[in-house]
C-alpha positions in Angstrom: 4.3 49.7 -37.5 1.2 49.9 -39.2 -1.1 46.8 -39.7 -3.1 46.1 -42.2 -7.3 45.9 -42.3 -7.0 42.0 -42.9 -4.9 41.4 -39.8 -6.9 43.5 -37.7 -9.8 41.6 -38.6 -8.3 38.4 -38.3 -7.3 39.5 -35.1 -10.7 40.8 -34.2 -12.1 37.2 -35.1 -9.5 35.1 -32.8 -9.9 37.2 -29.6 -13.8 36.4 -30.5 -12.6 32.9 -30.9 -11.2 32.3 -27.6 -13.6 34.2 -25.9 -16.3 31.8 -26.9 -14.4 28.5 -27.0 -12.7 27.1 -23.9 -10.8 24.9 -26.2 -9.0 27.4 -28.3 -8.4 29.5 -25.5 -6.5 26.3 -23.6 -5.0 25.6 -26.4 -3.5 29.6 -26.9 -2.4 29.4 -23.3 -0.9 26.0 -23.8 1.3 27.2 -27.0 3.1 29.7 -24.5 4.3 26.6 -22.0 4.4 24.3 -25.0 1.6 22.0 -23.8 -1.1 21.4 -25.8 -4.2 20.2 -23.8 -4.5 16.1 -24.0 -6.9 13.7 -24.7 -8.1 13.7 -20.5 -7.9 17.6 -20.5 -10.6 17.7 -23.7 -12.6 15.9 -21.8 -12.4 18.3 -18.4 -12.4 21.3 -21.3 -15.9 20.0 -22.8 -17.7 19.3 -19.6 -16.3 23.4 -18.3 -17.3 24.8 -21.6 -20.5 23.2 -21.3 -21.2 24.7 -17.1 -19.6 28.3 -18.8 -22.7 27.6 -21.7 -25.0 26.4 -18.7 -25.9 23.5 -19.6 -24.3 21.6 -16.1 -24.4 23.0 -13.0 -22.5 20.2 -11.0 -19.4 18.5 -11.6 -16.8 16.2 -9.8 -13.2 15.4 -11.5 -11.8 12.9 -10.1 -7.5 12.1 -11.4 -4.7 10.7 -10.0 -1.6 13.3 -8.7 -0.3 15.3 -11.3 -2.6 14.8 -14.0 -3.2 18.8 -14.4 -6.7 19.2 -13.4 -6.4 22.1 -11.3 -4.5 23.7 -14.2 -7.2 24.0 -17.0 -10.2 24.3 -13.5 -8.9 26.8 -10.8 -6.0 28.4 -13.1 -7.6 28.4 -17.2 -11.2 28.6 -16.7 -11.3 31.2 -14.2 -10.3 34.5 -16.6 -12.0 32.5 -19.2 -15.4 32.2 -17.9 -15.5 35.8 -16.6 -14.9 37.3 -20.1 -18.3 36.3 -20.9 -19.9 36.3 -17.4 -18.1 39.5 -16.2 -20.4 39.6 -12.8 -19.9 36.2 -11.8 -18.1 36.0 -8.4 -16.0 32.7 -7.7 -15.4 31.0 -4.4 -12.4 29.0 -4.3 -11.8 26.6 -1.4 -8.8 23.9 -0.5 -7.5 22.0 2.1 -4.6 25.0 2.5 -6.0 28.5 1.9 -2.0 29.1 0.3 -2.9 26.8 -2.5 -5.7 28.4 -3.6 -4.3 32.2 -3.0 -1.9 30.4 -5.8 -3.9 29.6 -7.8 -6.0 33.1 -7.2 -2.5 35.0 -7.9 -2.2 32.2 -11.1 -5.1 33.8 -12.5 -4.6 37.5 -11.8 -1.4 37.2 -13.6 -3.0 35.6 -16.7 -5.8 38.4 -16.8 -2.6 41.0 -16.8 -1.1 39.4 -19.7 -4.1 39.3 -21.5 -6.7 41.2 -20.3 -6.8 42.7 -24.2 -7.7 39.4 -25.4 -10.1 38.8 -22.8 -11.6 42.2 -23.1 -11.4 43.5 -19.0 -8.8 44.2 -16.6 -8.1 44.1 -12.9 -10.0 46.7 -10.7 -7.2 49.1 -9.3 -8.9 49.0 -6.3 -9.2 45.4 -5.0 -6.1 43.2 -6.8 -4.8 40.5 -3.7 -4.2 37.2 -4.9 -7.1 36.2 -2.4 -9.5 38.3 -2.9 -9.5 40.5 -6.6 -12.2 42.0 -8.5 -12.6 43.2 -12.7 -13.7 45.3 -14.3 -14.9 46.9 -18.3 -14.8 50.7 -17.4 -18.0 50.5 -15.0 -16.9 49.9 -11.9 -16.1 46.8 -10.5 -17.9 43.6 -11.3 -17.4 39.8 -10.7 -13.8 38.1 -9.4 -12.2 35.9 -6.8 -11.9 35.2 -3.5 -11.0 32.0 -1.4 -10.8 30.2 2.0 -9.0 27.2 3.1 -11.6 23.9 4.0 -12.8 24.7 7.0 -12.7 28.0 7.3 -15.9 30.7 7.8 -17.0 32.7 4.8 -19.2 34.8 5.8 -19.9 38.2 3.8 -20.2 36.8 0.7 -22.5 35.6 -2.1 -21.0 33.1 -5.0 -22.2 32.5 -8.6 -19.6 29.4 -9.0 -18.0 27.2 -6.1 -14.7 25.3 -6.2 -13.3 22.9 -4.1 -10.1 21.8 -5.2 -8.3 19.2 -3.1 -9.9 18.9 0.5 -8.0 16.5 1.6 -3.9 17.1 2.4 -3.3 13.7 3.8 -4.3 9.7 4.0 -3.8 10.5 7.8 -6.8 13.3 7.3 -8.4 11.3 5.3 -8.4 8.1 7.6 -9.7 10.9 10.8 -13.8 10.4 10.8 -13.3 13.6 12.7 -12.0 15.5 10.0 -14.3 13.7 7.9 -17.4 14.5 9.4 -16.3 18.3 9.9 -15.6 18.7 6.2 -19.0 17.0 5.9 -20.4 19.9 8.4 -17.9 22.6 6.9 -19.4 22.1 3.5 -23.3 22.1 4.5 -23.3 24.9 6.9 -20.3 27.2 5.6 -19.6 26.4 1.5 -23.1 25.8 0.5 -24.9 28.3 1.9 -22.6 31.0 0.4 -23.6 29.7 -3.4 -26.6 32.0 -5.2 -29.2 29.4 -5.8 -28.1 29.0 -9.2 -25.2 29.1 -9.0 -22.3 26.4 -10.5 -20.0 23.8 -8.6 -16.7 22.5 -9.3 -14.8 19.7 -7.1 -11.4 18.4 -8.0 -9.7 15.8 -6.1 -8.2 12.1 -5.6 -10.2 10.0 -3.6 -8.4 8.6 -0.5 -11.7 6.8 1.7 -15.0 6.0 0.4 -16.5 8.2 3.4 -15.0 11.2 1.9 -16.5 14.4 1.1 -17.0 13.1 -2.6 -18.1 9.8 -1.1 -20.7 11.4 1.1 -21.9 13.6 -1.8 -22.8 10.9 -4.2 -24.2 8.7 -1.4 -27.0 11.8 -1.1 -27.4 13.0 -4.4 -25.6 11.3 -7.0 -28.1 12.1 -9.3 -27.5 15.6 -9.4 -23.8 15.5 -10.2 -21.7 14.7 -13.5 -18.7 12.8 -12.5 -15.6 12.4 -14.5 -13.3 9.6 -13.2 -9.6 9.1 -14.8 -8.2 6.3 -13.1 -4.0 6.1 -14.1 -4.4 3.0 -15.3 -7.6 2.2 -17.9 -10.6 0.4 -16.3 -13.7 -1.5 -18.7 -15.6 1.7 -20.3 -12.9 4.2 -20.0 -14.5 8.0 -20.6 -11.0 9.1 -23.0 -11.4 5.2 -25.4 -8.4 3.6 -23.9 -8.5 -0.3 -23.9 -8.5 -1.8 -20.0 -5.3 -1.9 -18.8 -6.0 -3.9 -15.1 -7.3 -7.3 -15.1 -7.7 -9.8 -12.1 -5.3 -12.8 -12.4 -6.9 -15.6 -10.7 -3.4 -17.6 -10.9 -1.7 -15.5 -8.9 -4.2 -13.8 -6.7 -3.5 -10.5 -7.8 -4.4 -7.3 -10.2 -1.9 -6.7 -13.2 -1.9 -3.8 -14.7 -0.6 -2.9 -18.4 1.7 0.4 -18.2 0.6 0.8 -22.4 -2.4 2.0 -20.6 -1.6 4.7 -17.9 -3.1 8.1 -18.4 -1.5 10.7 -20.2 1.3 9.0 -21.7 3.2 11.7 -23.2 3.3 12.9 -19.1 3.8 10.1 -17.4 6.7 7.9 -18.4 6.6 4.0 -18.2 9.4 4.1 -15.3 6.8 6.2 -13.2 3.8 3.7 -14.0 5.9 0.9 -13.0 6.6 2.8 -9.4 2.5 3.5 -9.0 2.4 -0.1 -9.5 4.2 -1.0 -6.8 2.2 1.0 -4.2 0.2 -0.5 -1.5 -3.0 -1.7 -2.9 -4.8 0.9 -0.8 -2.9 3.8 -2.2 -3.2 2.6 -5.8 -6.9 2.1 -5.8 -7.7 5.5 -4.0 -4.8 7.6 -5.1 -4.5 6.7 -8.9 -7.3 4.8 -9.5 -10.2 7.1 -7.9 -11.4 3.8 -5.8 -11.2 4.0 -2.6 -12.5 0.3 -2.1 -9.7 -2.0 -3.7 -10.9 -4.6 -6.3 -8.7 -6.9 -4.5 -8.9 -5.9 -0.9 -6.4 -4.1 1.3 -6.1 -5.0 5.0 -8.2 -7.9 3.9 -7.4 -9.7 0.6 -10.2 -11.0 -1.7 -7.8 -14.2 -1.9 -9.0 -14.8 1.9 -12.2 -14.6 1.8 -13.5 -18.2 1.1 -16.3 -19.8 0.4 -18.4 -22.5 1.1 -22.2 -23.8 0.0 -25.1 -25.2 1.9 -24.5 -28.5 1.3 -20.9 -28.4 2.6 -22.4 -26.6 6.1 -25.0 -29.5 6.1 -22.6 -31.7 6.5 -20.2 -30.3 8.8 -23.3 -29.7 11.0 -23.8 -33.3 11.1 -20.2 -34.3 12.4 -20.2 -31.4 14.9 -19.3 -28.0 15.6 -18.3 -25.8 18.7 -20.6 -22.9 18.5 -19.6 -18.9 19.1 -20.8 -15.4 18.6 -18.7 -12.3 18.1 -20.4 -9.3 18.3 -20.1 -5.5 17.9 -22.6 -2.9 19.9 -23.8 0.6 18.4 -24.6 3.1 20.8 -28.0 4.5 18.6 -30.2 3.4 15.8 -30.2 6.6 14.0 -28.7 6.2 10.1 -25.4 8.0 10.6 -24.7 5.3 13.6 -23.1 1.9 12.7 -24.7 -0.9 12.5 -25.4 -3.8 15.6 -23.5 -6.9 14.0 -23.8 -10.4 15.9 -21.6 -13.2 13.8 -22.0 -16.6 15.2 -19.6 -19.5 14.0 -18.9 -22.7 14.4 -15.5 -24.6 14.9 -15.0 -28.1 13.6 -12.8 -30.3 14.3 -9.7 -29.4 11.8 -10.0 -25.8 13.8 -11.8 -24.6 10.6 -14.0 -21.1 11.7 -17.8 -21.1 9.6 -18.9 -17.9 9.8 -22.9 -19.0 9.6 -25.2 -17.8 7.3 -27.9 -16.3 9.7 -26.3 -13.6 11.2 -27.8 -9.8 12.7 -26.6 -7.0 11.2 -29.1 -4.3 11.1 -29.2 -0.6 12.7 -31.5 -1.0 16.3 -32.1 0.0 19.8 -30.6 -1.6 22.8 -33.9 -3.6 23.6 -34.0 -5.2 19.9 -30.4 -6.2 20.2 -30.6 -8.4 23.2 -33.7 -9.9 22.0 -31.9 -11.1 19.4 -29.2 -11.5 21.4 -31.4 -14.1 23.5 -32.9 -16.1 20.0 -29.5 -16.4 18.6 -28.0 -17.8 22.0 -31.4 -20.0 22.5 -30.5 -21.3 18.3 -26.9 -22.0 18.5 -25.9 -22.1 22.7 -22.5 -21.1 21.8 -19.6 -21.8 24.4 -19.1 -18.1 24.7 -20.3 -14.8 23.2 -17.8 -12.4 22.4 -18.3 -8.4 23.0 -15.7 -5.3 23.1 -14.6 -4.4 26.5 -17.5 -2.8 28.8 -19.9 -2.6 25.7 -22.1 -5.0 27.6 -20.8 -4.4 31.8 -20.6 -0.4 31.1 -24.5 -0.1 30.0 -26.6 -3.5 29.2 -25.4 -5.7 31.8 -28.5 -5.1 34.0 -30.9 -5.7 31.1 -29.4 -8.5 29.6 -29.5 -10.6 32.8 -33.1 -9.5 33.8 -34.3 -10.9 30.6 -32.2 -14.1 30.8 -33.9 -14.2 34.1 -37.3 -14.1 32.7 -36.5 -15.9 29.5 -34.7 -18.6 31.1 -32.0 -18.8 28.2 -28.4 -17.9 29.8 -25.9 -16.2 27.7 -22.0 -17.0 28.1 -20.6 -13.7 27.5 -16.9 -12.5 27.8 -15.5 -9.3 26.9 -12.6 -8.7 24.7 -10.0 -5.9 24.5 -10.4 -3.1 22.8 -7.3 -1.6 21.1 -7.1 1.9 19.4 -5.9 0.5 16.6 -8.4 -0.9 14.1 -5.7 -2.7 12.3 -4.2 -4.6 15.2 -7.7 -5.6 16.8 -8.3 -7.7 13.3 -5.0 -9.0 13.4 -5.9 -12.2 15.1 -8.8 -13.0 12.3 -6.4 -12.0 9.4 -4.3 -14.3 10.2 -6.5 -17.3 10.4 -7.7 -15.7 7.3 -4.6 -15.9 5.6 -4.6 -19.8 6.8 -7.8 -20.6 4.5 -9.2 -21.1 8.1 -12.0 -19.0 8.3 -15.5 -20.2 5.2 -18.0 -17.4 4.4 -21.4 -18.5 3.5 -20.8 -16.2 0.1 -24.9 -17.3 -0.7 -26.4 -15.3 2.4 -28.4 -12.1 1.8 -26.0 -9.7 2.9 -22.8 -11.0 1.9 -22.0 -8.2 -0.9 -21.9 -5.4 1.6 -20.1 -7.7 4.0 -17.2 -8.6 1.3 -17.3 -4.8 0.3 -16.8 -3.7 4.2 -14.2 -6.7 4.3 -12.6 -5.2 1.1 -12.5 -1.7 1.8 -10.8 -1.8 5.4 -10.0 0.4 6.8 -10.9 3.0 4.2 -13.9 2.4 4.8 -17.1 4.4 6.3 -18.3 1.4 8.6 -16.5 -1.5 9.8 -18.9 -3.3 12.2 -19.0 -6.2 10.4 -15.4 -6.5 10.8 -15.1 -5.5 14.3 -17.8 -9.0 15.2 -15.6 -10.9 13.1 -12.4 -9.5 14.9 -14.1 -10.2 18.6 -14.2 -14.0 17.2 -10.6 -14.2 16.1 -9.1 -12.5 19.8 -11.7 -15.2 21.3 -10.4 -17.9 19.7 -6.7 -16.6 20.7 -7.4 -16.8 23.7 -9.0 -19.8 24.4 -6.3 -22.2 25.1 -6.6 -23.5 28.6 -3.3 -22.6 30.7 -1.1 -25.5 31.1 -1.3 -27.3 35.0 1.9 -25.8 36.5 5.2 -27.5 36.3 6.7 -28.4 39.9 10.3 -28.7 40.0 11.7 -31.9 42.0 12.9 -32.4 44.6 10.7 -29.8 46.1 11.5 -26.9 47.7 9.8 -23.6 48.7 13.0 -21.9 47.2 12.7 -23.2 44.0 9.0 -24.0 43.6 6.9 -22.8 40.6 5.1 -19.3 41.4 1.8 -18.7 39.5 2.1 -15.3 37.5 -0.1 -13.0 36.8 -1.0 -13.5 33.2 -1.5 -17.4 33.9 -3.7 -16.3 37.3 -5.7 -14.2 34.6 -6.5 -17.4 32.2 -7.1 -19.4 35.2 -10.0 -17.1 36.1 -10.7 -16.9 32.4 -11.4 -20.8 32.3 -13.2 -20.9 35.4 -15.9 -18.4 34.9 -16.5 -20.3 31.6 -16.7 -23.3 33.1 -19.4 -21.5 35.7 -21.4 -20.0 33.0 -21.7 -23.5 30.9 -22.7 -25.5 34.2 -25.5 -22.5 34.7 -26.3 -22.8 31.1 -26.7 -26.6 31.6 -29.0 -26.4 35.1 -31.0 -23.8 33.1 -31.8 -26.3 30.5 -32.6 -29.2 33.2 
C-alpha cells in the first residue's frame, strides 16, 4: 500500500510531536486504553515535561491510592524522556523491588511497540525487566535499572532517581526503625548513586509526618516542588476545585463534600462515601496527604479545652493540689526527644489544669534536674510522676545529692511503662474525653503541643504526651485502698487476707505519706 507524500509528512510531524510534548504523547498512549489524561494528571504531565526541559530538578507527588500517578511517572515518562535524553540512566526504587521490575517490564514493552515513534529500540544485549539498556545503532546508551528500598546499589551512576511508594504498610510506617533506616537507606545508598545533576522523582501517600517525605521537607523544603492531591478538595486546591472539607463546630467533626473528590470520572461517589468513613488517621494520611489530622486522631481537637488567665487566677485562689508528670530523654542531641515536665493542679471538682509554665526543651541530665528542683521548689506538688526506672535506673544518685544540698525534697514515684503508646495514654484520654483536663491554649508553646496532641501517634515525637500520660496513670492510681473489711463473728477461717495488689497500694500510700512528712521537716 503505497502512502502518499502528505501522510508521510504528517506522519513525520506527529512522531516529532510526541517526541517533544509529554502531553500529546500521554494522550497517544491514553487513546489505546481509552483514558485520556485528567485534570490531576496535566498537572503531574506539566511539572515532568518541565524536569524532561530542565527547568526542575526535584519533585514530590503526593495522591491518595489509585489515583494513577505511577502510571504517567515510572510507566509514561520513562520511554518518553529517553527519546530526547537517549544517555540518561534511571534508577527506580520501591518498597518491593517486584513492583518496580513491573513497572521496568511496563516500560520495555511500550518502547517495543513503539520504539518507531520514539526513534530507538531495546539493546539485544541487556533487555531484563530490571535492568535494560537502548540504543540508536551506536551501541548501547541510557536505560533502567531498579532496587527495592533498602537495598545496596552499588555499581552504578544515575542521571534521574525515582522512588515510587517506600512505604508498604501503616505498620512500616508506624516502626521508627524502619523509618530511620529508610532515612539512612536514602542518604548513604539512593543519593550517592545520583550524578550531581542529576533529577529526582518521589511518588507516594503520606502515612506519618516522620516519613521519608516528612524528613525531606523538614531539611530542605526549599529545594523541592511538591504537588499535593488530597481526595477530597482543601482551601487553594493546585487542579481549581472548590473546598470540599470544612470543620463543623456543631458536631465536632470534619464533613466532607463527595462533589469534590478527585478524579471524578475515576472514583465514583459510593467509593467517596466509603473513604469517608475511614478512621480519621487513615483519611488524613492516606487520601488526604496529611499525616497530622485537622481534627485529631488518638486525641480529638474536641478534647482539648481551654482556659484563660483569669479563670487560673481564680482557681489558684480557692486551691489546687499540685503534680508533675514528666518524660526523660536520654541525650540533648537534635534527633533525640525532647525533656518534658507538665505540672498541674487538681481542684476540687477533680478538674486537671495543665499550667502554663511548663519545661519542654532538648537538655542534659544536669539541666533537667535543676529544673526539676525550681519547678518542685514553685509548685511542691504531692508527687512527681516519671516512667519506670527513668529516674532509679540512672539519676537517682544525682537527684538526691542535689536535694541534699539544695534542701528542696522532691516526691517522686515511678509509673509503668507499657509497650504500647496507645494504652499508656489511655488513662488521660479518658479524662480528656470527660472535659476534665484545661490547657492554658495562651502559653508559648501550645501550637506544637496541640500539633503533637493532634498528630498521635503518627507522629515523629510524642514527649509531650508521654508527661501528660504519666499524670493521667498517677491520678488512676491515687485512690487510697479501702481499710479492710473483717467479717463477724471472727474467725481465723474466715477472716479477711490482705492481697497482693492491695499490699502494693498500701506501700504506695505510705511512702507518700513519708516523702510529704520529709518534705514538710525540710521546710521547718
Amino acid at each position: 500500500m503505497s502512502v502518499t507524500r502528505q501522510a508521510a509528512l504528517d506522519n513525520l510531524l506527529w512522531r516529532r510531536e510526541i517526541r517533544r510534548s509529554f502531553l500529546s504523547w500521554c494522550c497517544y498512549l491514553g487513546e489505546d486504553r481509552g483514558e485520556l489524561p485528567a485534570a490531576h494528571h496535566r498537572l503531574v504531565i506539566d511539572t515532568l515535561q518541565k524536569v524532561s526541559d530542565g527547568t526542575l530538578k526535584r519533585v514530590i507527588i503526593l495522591m491518595p491510592p489509585g489515583a494513577a500517578k505511577s502510571t504517567y511517572v515510572s510507566k509514561y515518562f520513562i520511554p518518553w524522556h529517553l527519546a530526547s535524553h537517549p544517555t540518561d540512566l534511571f534508577l527506580a526504587c520501591s518498597y518491593a523491588k517486584d513492583l518496580v521490575m513491573g513497572f521496568g517490564k511496563a516500560c520495555r514493552e511500550i518502547i517495543k511497540s513503539h520504539s518507531t515513534h520514539l526513534g530507538y529500540a531495546l539493546s539485544d544485549t541487556s533487555q531484563a525487566a530490571d535492568d535494560w539498556r537502548i540504543t540508536k545503532g551506536t551501541g548501547d546508551l541510557g536505560g533502567y535499572f531498579c532496587a527495592g528500598v533498602g537495598a545496596g546499589i552499588a555499581g552504578y551512576r544515575a542521571d534521574v532517581g525515582v522512588i515510587d511508594d517506600y512505604l508498604g504498610s501503616q505498620e512500616d510506617a508506624d516502626s521508627s526503625r524502619i523509618r530511620e533506616k529508610q532515612w539512612d537507606w536514602y542518604n548513604n545508598d539512593f543519593w550517592p548513586r545520583l550524578k550531581p545533576q542529576a533529577s529526582q522523582f518521589i511518588i507516594a501517600n503520606r502515612r506519618h509526618e516522620e516519613d521519608l517525605v516528612g524528613m525531606i521537607l523538614k531539611r530542605e523544603a526549599e529545594k523541592w516542588t511538591v504537588i499535593r492531591l488530597p481526595f477530597f478538595a482543601e482551601a487553594d486546591d493546585p487542579i481549581g476545585r472548590p473546598p470540599a472539607v470544612r470543620w463543623d463546630a456543631q458536631t465536632e467533626k470534619m464533613i466532607y463534600d463527595v462533589k469534590g473528590r478527585l478524579w471524578p470520572e475515576w472514583y465514583t461517589e459510593e467509593q467517596a462515601q466509603q473513604v469517608m468513613t475511614k478512621d480519621s488517621r487513615t483519611l488524613s494520611g492516606l487520601w488526604q496527604q496529611r499525616p497530622a489530622p485537622e481534627e485529631g486522631s488518638f486525641f480529638k481537637r474536641s478534647m482539648l479545652q481551654g482556659y484563660t488567665r483569669e479563670e487560673l487566677e481564680a482557681v489558684q485562689r480557692s486551691g489546687l493540689r499540685f503534680y508533675v508528670g514528666s518524660d526523660f530523654a536520654a541525650r540533648a542531641k537534635e534527633t533525640n526527644d525532647r525533656t518534658c515536665f507538665l505540672p498541674a493542679g487538681v481542684d476540687n471538682n477533680d478538674n486537671l489544669w495543665i499550667l502554663p509554665n511548663w519545661f519542654w526543651d532538648r537538655c542534659d541530665a544536669d539541666v533537667a534536674i535543676e529544673q526539676m528542683l525550681l519547678m518542685s521548689k514553685t509548685y511542691r506538688p504531692i508527687v512527681w510522676w516519671c516512667g519506670k526506672e527513668q529516674i532509679s535506673a540512672s539519676l537517682e544518685p544525682f537527684i538526691l545529692k542535689r536535694m541534699r544540698e539544695t534542701g528542696i525534697y522532691i516526691p517522686t514515684e515511678e509509673v509503668s511503662e507499657y509497650h504500647d503508646k496507645l494504652a499508656k495514654a489511655q488513662p488521660i484520654r479518658a479524662r480528656m474525653s470527660q472535659k476534665k483536663v484545661l490547657f492554658p491554649k495562651f502559653a508559648n508553646q501550645w501550637n506544637e503541643a496541640e500539633a503533637e496532641l493532634l498528630m498521635f501517634p503518627g507522629g515523629g515525637h510524642d514527649d509531650f504526651v508521654d508527661a501528660l500520660a504519666k499524670l493521667g496513670q498517677g491520678l488512676g492510681d491515687i485512690v487510697a485502698p479501702s481499710k479492710p473489711r473483717v467479717q463477724t463473728p471472727f474467725d481465723l477461717q474466715t477472716a479477711w487476707k490482705p492481697t497482693l495488689p492491695w499490699l502494693k497500694a498500701s506501700d504506695k500510700v505510705q511512702r507518700r505519706n513519708r516523702m510529704k512528712q520529709l518534705c514538710n521537716l525540710a521546710e521547718v
